[in-house]
N, C-alpha and C positions, 0 to 999 in steps of 0.2 A: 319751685321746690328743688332743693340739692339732689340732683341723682347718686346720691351716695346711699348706705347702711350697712345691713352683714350680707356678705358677699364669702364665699368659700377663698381661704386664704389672708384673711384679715379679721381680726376680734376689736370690733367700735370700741366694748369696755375697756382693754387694756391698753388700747391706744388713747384712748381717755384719759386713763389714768396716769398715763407714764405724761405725757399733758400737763394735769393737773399739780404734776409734783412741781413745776416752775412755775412760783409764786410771784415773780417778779414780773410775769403777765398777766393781764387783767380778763376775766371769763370770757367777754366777746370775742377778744384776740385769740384766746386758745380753743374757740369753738370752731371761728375761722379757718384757721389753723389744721385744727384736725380734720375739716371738711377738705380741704385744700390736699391732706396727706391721702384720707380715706381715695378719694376723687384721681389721683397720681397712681395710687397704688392699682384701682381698677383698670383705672386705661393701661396702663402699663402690660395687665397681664392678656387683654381683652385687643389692644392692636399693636403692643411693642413701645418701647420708651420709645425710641428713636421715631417714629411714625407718629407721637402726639409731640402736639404744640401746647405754648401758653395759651392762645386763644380755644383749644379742644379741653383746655381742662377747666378753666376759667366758664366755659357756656356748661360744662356735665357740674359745673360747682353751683351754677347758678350764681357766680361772683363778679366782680367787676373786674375789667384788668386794674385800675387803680389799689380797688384793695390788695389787690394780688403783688402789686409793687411796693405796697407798702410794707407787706411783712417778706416777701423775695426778692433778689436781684435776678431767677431767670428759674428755668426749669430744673437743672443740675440744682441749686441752689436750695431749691426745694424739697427736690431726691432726700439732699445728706439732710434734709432737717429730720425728715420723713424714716429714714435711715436711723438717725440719731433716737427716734423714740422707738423704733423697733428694738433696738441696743438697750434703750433703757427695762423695756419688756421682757427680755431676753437675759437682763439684769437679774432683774426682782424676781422673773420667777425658779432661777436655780436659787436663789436666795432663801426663795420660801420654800424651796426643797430640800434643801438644804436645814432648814429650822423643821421641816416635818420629819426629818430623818429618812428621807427616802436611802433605801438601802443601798442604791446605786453609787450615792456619793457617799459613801463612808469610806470608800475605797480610793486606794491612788488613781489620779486617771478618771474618777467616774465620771465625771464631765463629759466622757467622750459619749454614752449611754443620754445623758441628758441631752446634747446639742443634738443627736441623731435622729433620737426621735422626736425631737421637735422641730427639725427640719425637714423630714419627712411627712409631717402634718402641714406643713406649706410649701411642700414640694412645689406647687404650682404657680406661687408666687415670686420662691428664692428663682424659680428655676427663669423667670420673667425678668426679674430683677438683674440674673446674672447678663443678659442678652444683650448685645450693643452696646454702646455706650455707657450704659449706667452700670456695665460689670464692675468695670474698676472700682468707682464709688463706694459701691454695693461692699467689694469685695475687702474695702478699706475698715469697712464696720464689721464685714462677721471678722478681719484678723483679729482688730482690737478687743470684741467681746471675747473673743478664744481665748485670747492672752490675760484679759481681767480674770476672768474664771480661774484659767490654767494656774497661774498667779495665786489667784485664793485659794484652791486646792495642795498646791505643792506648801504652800507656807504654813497651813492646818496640819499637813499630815509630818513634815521636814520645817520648823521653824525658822533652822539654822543652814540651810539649806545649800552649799558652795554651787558657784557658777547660778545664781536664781534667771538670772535673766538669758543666759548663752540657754539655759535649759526649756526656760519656756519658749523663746521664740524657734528652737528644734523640734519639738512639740507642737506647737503651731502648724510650722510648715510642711510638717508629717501630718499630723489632722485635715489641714486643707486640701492638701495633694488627697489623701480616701476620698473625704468628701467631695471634693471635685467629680472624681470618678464614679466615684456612687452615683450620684444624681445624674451628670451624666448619661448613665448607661441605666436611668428608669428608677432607680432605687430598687434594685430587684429582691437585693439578700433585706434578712430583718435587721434592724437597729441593734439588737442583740447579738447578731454573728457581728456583724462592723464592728461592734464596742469589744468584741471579746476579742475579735486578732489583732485589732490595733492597739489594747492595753498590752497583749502578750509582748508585741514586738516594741511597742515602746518602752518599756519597763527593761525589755532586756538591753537597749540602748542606756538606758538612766540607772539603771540599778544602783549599780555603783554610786554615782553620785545622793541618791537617796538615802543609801545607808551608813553613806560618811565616808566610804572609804579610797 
């Protein structure tokens, strides 16, 4: 049997799901699959990327290494697939908060309120994740979901919006720098003070360009 399931820091469903939206794999391959990511992510937080192997994760999957080569070329490999559907999860659900009207994102900026605290609900895994080797990876997927969002929010609120791209990735790189240090140092303050000085001071950097002028 797969030593896998719900473990603190991982949702089987929605890692399921974000799975399921590629149709162009057939059910075995994405059950696989998600056993192989669920399995990656535990060891990861449980003895450190760098300290497992393919053969550690392949015996906790209950898998073979053949299968394991057929859908990876190595560990890293894995990571970003792994990576890749937390991004998709991480997608859909400011998505659907976005269609709920959560009041946070009706605001410039409210993304920042959203990624907060939902990084502080897997504080234990980003913070695993970020550790040895697989930071970089890791840290290749929260820029790009930062910047899709960042992205959709500024073009919602400023359609026409001058400099879109110089502004997002400023944004960005000011988002990751808090966050860094937030987690960092325990996640001490709440999602709420983080989101409320980092829109201030963002905004006073952007203003201008947001309002056209």
């Amino acid at each position: 049997m797969a030593d896998t399931g719900h473990w603190k820091g991982f949702d089987r469903e929605k890692s399921a799901a974000a799975l399921a939206a590629d149709t162009k794999t057939d059910r075995r391959s994405r059950r696989t699959r998600q056993t192989l990511h669920e399995t990656l992510m535990r060891l990861t937080v449980e003895r450190g990327y760098d300290a497992i192997s393919v053969a550690d994760i392949v015996n906790a999957a209950d898998i073979g290494r053949s299968t394991f080569y057929a859908h990876f070329t190595d560990k890293d490999d894995l990571l970003r697939s792994a990576a890749g559907s937390l991004r998709t999860v991480l997608m859909a659900e400011h998505a659907a908060a976005r269609l709920a009207g959560s009041p946070h994102l009706d605001q410039t900026l409210g993304f920042s309120r959203f990624m907060t605290e939902h990084l502080r609900e897997q504080q234990v895994l980003y913070q695993a994740l970020m550790a040895g080797r697989a930071g970089p990876i890791f840290m290749d997927l929260i820029r790009h979901a930062v910047a899709d969002i960042i992205r959709r929010e500024l073009t919602s609120h400023s359609p026409a919006i001058e400099h879109l791209e110089l502004t997002v990735q400023y944004l960005v790189g000011a988002y990751l720098a808090v966050l860094t240090w937030w987690l960092d140092r325990g996640a001490k303050e709440t999602p709420a003070v983080i989101e409320s000085a980092f829109s201030k001071l963002a905004l006073n950097g952007i203003g201008d360009i947001l309002s056209g002028v």
